[in-house]
C-alpha positions as CSV (number, residue, x, y, z in Angstrom):
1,X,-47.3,58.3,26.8
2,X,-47.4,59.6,23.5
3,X,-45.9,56.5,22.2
4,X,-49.0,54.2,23.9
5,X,-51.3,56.3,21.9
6,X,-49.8,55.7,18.3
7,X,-48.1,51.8,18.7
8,X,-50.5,49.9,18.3
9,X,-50.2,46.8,20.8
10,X,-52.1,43.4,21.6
11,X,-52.4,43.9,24.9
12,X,-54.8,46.9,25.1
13,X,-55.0,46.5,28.9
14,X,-51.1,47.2,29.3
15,X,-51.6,50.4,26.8
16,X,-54.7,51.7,29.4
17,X,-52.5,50.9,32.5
18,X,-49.5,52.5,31.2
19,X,-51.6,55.6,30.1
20,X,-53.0,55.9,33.5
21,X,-49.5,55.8,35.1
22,X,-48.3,58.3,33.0
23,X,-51.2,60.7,33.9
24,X,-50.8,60.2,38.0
25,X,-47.1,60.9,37.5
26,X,-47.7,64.1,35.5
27,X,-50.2,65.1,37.3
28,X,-48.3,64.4,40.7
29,X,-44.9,66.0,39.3
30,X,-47.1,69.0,38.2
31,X,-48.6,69.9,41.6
32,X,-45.2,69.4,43.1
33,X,-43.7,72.1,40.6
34,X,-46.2,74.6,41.4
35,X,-45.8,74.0,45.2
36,X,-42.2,74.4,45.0
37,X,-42.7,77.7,42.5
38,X,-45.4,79.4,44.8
39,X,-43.9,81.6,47.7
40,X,-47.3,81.0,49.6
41,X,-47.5,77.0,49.5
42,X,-43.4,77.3,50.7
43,X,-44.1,79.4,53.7
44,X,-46.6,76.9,54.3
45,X,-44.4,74.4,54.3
46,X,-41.8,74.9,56.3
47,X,-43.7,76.6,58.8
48,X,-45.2,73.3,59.0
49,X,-42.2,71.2,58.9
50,X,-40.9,73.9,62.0
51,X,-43.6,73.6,64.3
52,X,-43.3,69.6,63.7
53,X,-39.7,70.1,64.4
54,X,-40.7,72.5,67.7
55,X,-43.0,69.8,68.8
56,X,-40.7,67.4,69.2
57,X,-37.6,69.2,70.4
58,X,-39.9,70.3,73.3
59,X,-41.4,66.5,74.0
60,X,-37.6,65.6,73.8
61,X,-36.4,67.7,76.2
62,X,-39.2,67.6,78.5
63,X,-38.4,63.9,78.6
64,X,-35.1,64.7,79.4
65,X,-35.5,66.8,82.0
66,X,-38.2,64.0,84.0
67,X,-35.1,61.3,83.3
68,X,-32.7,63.6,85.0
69,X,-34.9,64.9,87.6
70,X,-35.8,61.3,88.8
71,X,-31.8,60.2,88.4
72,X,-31.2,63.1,90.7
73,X,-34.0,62.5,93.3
74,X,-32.5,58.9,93.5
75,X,-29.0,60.0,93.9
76,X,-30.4,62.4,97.0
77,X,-32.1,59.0,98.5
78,X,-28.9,56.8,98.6
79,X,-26.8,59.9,100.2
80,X,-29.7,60.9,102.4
81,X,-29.0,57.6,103.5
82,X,-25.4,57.5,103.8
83,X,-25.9,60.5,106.1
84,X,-28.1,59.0,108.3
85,X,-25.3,55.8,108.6
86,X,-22.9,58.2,109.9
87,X,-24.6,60.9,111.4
88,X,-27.9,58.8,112.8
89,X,-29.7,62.4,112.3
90,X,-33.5,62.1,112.4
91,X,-33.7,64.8,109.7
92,X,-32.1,62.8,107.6
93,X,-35.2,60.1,108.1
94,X,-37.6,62.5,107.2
95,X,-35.5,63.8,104.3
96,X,-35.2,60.3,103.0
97,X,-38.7,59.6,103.0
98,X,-40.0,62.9,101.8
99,X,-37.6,62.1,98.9
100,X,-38.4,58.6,98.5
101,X,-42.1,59.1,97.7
102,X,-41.0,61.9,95.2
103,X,-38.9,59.1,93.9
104,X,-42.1,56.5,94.0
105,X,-44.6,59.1,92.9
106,X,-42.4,60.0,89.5
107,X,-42.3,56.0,89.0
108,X,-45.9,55.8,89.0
109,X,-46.6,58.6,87.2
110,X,-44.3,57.4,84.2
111,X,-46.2,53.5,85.3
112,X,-49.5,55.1,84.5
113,X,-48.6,57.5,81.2
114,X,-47.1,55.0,79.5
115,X,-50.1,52.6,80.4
116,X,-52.3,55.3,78.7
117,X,-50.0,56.2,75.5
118,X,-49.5,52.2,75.2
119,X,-52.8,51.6,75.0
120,X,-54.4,54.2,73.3
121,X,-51.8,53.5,70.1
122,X,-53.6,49.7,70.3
123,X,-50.5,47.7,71.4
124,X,-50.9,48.4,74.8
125,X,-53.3,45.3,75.6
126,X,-49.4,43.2,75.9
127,X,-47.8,46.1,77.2
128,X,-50.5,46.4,79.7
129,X,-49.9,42.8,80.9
130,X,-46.1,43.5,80.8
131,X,-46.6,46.5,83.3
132,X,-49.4,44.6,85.3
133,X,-47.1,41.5,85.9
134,X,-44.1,44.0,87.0
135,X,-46.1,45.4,89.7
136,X,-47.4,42.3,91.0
137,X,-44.0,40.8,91.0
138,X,-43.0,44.4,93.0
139,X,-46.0,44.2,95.3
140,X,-44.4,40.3,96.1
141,X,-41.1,41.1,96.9
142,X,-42.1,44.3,99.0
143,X,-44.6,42.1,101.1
144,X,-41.7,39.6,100.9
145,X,-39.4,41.8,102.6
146,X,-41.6,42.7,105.2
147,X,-42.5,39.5,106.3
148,X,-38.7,38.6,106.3
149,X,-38.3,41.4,108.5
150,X,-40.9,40.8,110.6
151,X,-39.7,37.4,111.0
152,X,-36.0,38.5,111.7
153,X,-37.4,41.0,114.8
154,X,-39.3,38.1,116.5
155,X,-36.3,36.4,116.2
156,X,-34.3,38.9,117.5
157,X,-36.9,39.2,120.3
158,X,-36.8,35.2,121.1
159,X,-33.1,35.1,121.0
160,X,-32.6,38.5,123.3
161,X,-35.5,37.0,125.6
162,X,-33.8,33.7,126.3
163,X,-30.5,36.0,126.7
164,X,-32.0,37.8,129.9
165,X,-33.9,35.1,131.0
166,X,-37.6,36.7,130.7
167,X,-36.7,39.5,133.4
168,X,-38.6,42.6,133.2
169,X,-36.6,44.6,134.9
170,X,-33.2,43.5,132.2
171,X,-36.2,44.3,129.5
172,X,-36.4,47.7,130.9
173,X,-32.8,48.7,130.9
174,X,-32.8,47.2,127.7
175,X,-34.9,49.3,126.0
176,X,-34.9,52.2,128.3
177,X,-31.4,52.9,128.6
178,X,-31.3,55.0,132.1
179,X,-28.9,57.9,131.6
């Protein structure tokens, strides 16, 4: 700095610019020295630099714990349903569907936060779409099913009905099994 100030040069501009460099970086080195020497501005900051830390760890695990929490819940479903296979308990029904919307309420709840958090951070417009297009595409394939179903019960029905010739009474016993 000192050196800009007595050599004379032809380019005044770079002599201005260089001086003003040299300022910022004293200045900035300065202010870094005395927060590094003062006990206050220390406690400061790693108290600051701990409860970023804190934050974190907690959104971390909390994050966690909803991943494994919804893993588990889906790992109940599928043996809920084995159960049923081999015991045909009704409980087990009413087990599997409490647990099922558990399992569809966490989905929707993570559906919707990351909708919000998405968009408020201003790329959420694409995201949105993304999400938007994954439920239609679920809403299709569930109304797909059902109406494959559907279709494979009246078939069922037309088959079985040409099988006991339209008799009410073989209806009867079949679905009313008499004991």
């Amino acid at each position: 700095m000192i050196k800009n100030l007595t050599v004379p040069s032809d380019l005044m501009i770079l002599q201005i610019r260089n001086i003003v460099i040299s300022f910022l970086a004293l200045s900035i080195g300065l202010n870094s020295l005395i927060r590094a020497l003062s006990k206050k501005c220390t406690e400061e900051d790693i108290s600051s630099k701990i409860n970023v830390r804190n934050s974190i760890v907690k959104l971390k695990s909390l994050c966690s714990a909803f991943v494994i929490l919804q893993a588990l819940i889906f790992i109940c479903v599928i043996l809920s349903m084995i159960a049923f296979y081999f015991t045909e308990n009704i409980l087990t029904v009413a087990i599997l569907i409490v647990l099922g919307l558990l399992l569809s309420i966490s989905w929707i709840i993570e559906l919707i936060t990351t909708i919000y958090y998405e968009k408020k951070q201003r790329r959420g417009i694409l995201m949105m779409m993304k999400l938007l297009l994954l439920a239609a595409i679920i809403l299709v394939k569930i109304l797909l099913s059902k109406g494959l179903a559907l279709v494979l019960i009246i078939l069922s029905f037309m088959f079985k009905g040409k099988q006991l010739y339209k008799s009410t009474l073989e209806w009867n016993e079949y679905f009313f099994i008499a004991e």
